[in-house]
N, C-alpha and C positions, 0 to 999 in steps of 0.2 A: 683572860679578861682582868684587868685592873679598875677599881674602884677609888675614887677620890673626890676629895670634898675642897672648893675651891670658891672662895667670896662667898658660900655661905649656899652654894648650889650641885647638885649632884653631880657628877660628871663621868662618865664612864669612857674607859679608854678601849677600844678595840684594836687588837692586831693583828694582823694576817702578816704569815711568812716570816724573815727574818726582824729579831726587834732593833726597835728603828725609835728614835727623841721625836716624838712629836708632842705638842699642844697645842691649845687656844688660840694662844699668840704667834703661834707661827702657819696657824694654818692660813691657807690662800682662798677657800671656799666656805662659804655659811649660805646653810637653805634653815628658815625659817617652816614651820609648820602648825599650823591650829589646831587641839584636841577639842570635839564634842563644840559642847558651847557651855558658855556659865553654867546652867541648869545642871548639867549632866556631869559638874564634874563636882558636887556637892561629895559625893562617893572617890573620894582620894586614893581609894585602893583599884578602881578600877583606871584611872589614870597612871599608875605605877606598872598596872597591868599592861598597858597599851606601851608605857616607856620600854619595859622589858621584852615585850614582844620585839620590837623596832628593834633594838639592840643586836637579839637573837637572828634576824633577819638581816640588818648589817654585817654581822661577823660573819656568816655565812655564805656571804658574794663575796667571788675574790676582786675585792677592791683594796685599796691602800688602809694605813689606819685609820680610821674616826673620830670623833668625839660626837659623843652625845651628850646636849645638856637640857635640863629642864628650866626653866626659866620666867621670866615674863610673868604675866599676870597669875599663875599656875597652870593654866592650858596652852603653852607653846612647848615647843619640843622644835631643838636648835640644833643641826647638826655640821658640825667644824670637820671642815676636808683639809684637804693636800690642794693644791691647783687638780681641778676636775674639765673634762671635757665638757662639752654641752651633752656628748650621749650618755656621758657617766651619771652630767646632773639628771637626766632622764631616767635613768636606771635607780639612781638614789630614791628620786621622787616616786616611782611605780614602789619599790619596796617599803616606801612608807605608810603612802595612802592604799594602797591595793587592800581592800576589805578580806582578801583570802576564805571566800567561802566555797561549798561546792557542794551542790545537793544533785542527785537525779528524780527522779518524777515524771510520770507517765505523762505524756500530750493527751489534753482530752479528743477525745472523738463520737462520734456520733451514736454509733452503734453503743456504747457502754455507757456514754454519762449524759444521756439527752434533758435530762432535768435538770444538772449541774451549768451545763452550755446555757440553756433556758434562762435559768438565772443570774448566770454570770453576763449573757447578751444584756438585760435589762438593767444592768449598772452603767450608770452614765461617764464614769471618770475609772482609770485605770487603779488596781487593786494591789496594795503593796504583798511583799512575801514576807505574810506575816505566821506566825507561828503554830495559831489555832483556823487560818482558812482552809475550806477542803480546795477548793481554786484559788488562780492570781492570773492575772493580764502578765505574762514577760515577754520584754524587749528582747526580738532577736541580735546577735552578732553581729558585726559588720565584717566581711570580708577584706581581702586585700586593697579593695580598689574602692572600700568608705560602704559598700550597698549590703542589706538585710544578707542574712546566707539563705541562701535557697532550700526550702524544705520539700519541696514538692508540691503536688498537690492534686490528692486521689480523692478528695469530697467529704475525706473523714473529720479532718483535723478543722480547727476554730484558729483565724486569726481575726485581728483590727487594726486600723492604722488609726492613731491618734497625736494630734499637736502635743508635743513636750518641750518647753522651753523654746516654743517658736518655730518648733524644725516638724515633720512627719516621723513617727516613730510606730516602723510595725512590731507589734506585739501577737504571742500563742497563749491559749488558754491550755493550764498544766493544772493537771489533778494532784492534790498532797496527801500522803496517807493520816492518820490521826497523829500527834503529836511526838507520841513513844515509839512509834514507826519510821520517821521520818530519817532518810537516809543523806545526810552531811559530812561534811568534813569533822566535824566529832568525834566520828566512828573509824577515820582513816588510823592505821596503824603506821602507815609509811606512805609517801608519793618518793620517785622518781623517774630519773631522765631513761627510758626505754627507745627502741627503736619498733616501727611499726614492720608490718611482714611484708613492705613492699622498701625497707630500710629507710624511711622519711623518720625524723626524730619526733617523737610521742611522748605520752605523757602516761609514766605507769602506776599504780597504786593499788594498795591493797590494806582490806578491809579487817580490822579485830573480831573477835568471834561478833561480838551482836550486829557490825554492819555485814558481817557475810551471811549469816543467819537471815538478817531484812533485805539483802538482794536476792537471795536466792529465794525466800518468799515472793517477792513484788515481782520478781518476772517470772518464777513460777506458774502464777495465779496469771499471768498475760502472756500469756505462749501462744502461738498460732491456731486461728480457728480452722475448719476442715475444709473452708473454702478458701483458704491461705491471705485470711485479711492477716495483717500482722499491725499489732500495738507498735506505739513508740514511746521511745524511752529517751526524754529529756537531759539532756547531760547542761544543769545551770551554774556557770562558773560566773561569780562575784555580781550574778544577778541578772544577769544576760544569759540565754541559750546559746551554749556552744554548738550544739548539732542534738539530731535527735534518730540514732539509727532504729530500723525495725529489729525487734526483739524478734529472735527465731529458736532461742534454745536458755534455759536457764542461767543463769549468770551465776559468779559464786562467790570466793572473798577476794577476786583481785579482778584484776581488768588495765584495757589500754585505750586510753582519747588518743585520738588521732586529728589531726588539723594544719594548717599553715601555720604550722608553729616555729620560728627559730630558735638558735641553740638558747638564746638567752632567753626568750619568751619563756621556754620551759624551765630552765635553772628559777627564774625568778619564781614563777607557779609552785617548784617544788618547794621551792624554801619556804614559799609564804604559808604552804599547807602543812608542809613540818612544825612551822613556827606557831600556827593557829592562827584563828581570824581575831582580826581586833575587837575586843569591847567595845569603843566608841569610833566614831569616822573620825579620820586625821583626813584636814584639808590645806595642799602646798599655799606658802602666802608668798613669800621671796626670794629669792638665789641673788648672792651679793661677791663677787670679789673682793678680798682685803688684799689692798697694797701694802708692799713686806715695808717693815718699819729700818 
């Protein structure tokens, strides 16, 4: 990585592979991007945090060199290609704005959390995943073909379907343990690209002592009862439930997701989870071709 200061604006040069003359002015693609919003970027240092992340996450795809510039009002973040495909621009953009989180968290159900369910049915509007709630309303996956993924359904678990933005959006009701419990991407020591035991490409990771210490707690404590109901175990990547297998046997500091996942689906997931999740949401504004001078 090279660093360089140019009109007065940051600019960072990423390369992949052999080095190769590129700049500003020769590049063929610019995608525009928005950090947070005015309010939230009063904190300069967590805006540099979000550039360097992006960065990190760039270098990381094997894609052509880059630029990254900071620019604009202070919350744009501008990134200079080479001529890009439309699926490259796509892949650029998921790696920018992708929030990179990943939490697991029990499904509530009937039998264990009947007062939590109680309480969570009598709120009128969906509950964001916030930090200090013991529940949240989250929006299921969508599958290959756009529809909710299928979880079943044996009478235990809590869902709703509620208006979002005009469209129906069903949502599951997940239990979160107390704050210093809570098992995130934080606690990942590593993710990568594994293959699952039926050889479909997965998504592998593993946990540093405190996140395998708190899995092997949480599904400890939810292991199968003697009439073989079995808990589930919410797998929520960037805020969405990705699936929620039944827990049948302790977990410990590593594990494998399994999904419809493509090779890139999962290259981009690892990266963004190596890289860490963003301090603030990056939202795409523009994708511009520059005609060569």
């Amino acid at each position: 990585m090279r660093i360089a200061v140019r009109h007065g604006l940051a600019v960072i040069l990423l390369v992949s592979g052999c080095a190769r003359s590129f700049t500003a002015e020769t590049a063929r693609t610019r995608l525009v991007f928005k950090v947070g919003d005015d309010a939230a970027l009063s904190d300069a240092a967590q805006l540099e945090s979000v550039r360097l992340i992006v960065a990190q996450r760039l270098q990381a795809h094997p894609l052509t060199a880059l630029f990254i510039v900071q620019a604009g009002q202070g919350n744009e973040l501008v990134v200079f290609a080479p001529e890009l495909t439309e699926a490259e621009i796509a892949t650029v953009r998921d790696l920018v704005t992708r929030p990179g989180t990943l939490e697991f968290a029990l499904l509530a159900n009937t039998r264990d959390h009947a007062p939590l369910i109680a309480a969570a049915q009598s709120e009128a509007t969906a509950d964001p995943v916030a930090e200090q709630t013991d529940t949240a309303w989250i929006p299921l996956e969508n599958n290959v073909d756009g529809r909710p993924i299928d979880l079943g359904d044996d009478g235990t678990i809590v869902t709703r379907e509620v208006e979002q933005d005009g469209r129906s959006e069903k949502q599951v009701l997940v239990v979160f343990g107390a704050p210093q419990h809570r098992l995130t991407e934080r606690l990942l020591s590593g993710a990568q690209r594994q293959r699952s035991h039926a050889g479909a490409t997965a998504l592998g990771f593993t946990w540093n002592e405190q996140g395998g210490y708190l899995m092997t707690l949480l599904t400890g404590h939810a292991l199968p009862d003697a009439d073989g109901f079995k808990r589930r175990l919410g797998i929520i990547m960037d805020g969405r439930l990705h699936s929620a297998p039944g827990i049948q046997d302790i977990v410990g500091d590593r594990g494998i997701i399994e999904g419809e996942f493509t090779e890139d689906d999962v290259l981009r997931m690892v990266i963004c989870w190596n890289s860490g999740r963003l301090p603030l949401p990056v939202r795409f504004v523009e994708a511009e071709r520059i005609d060569p001078k």
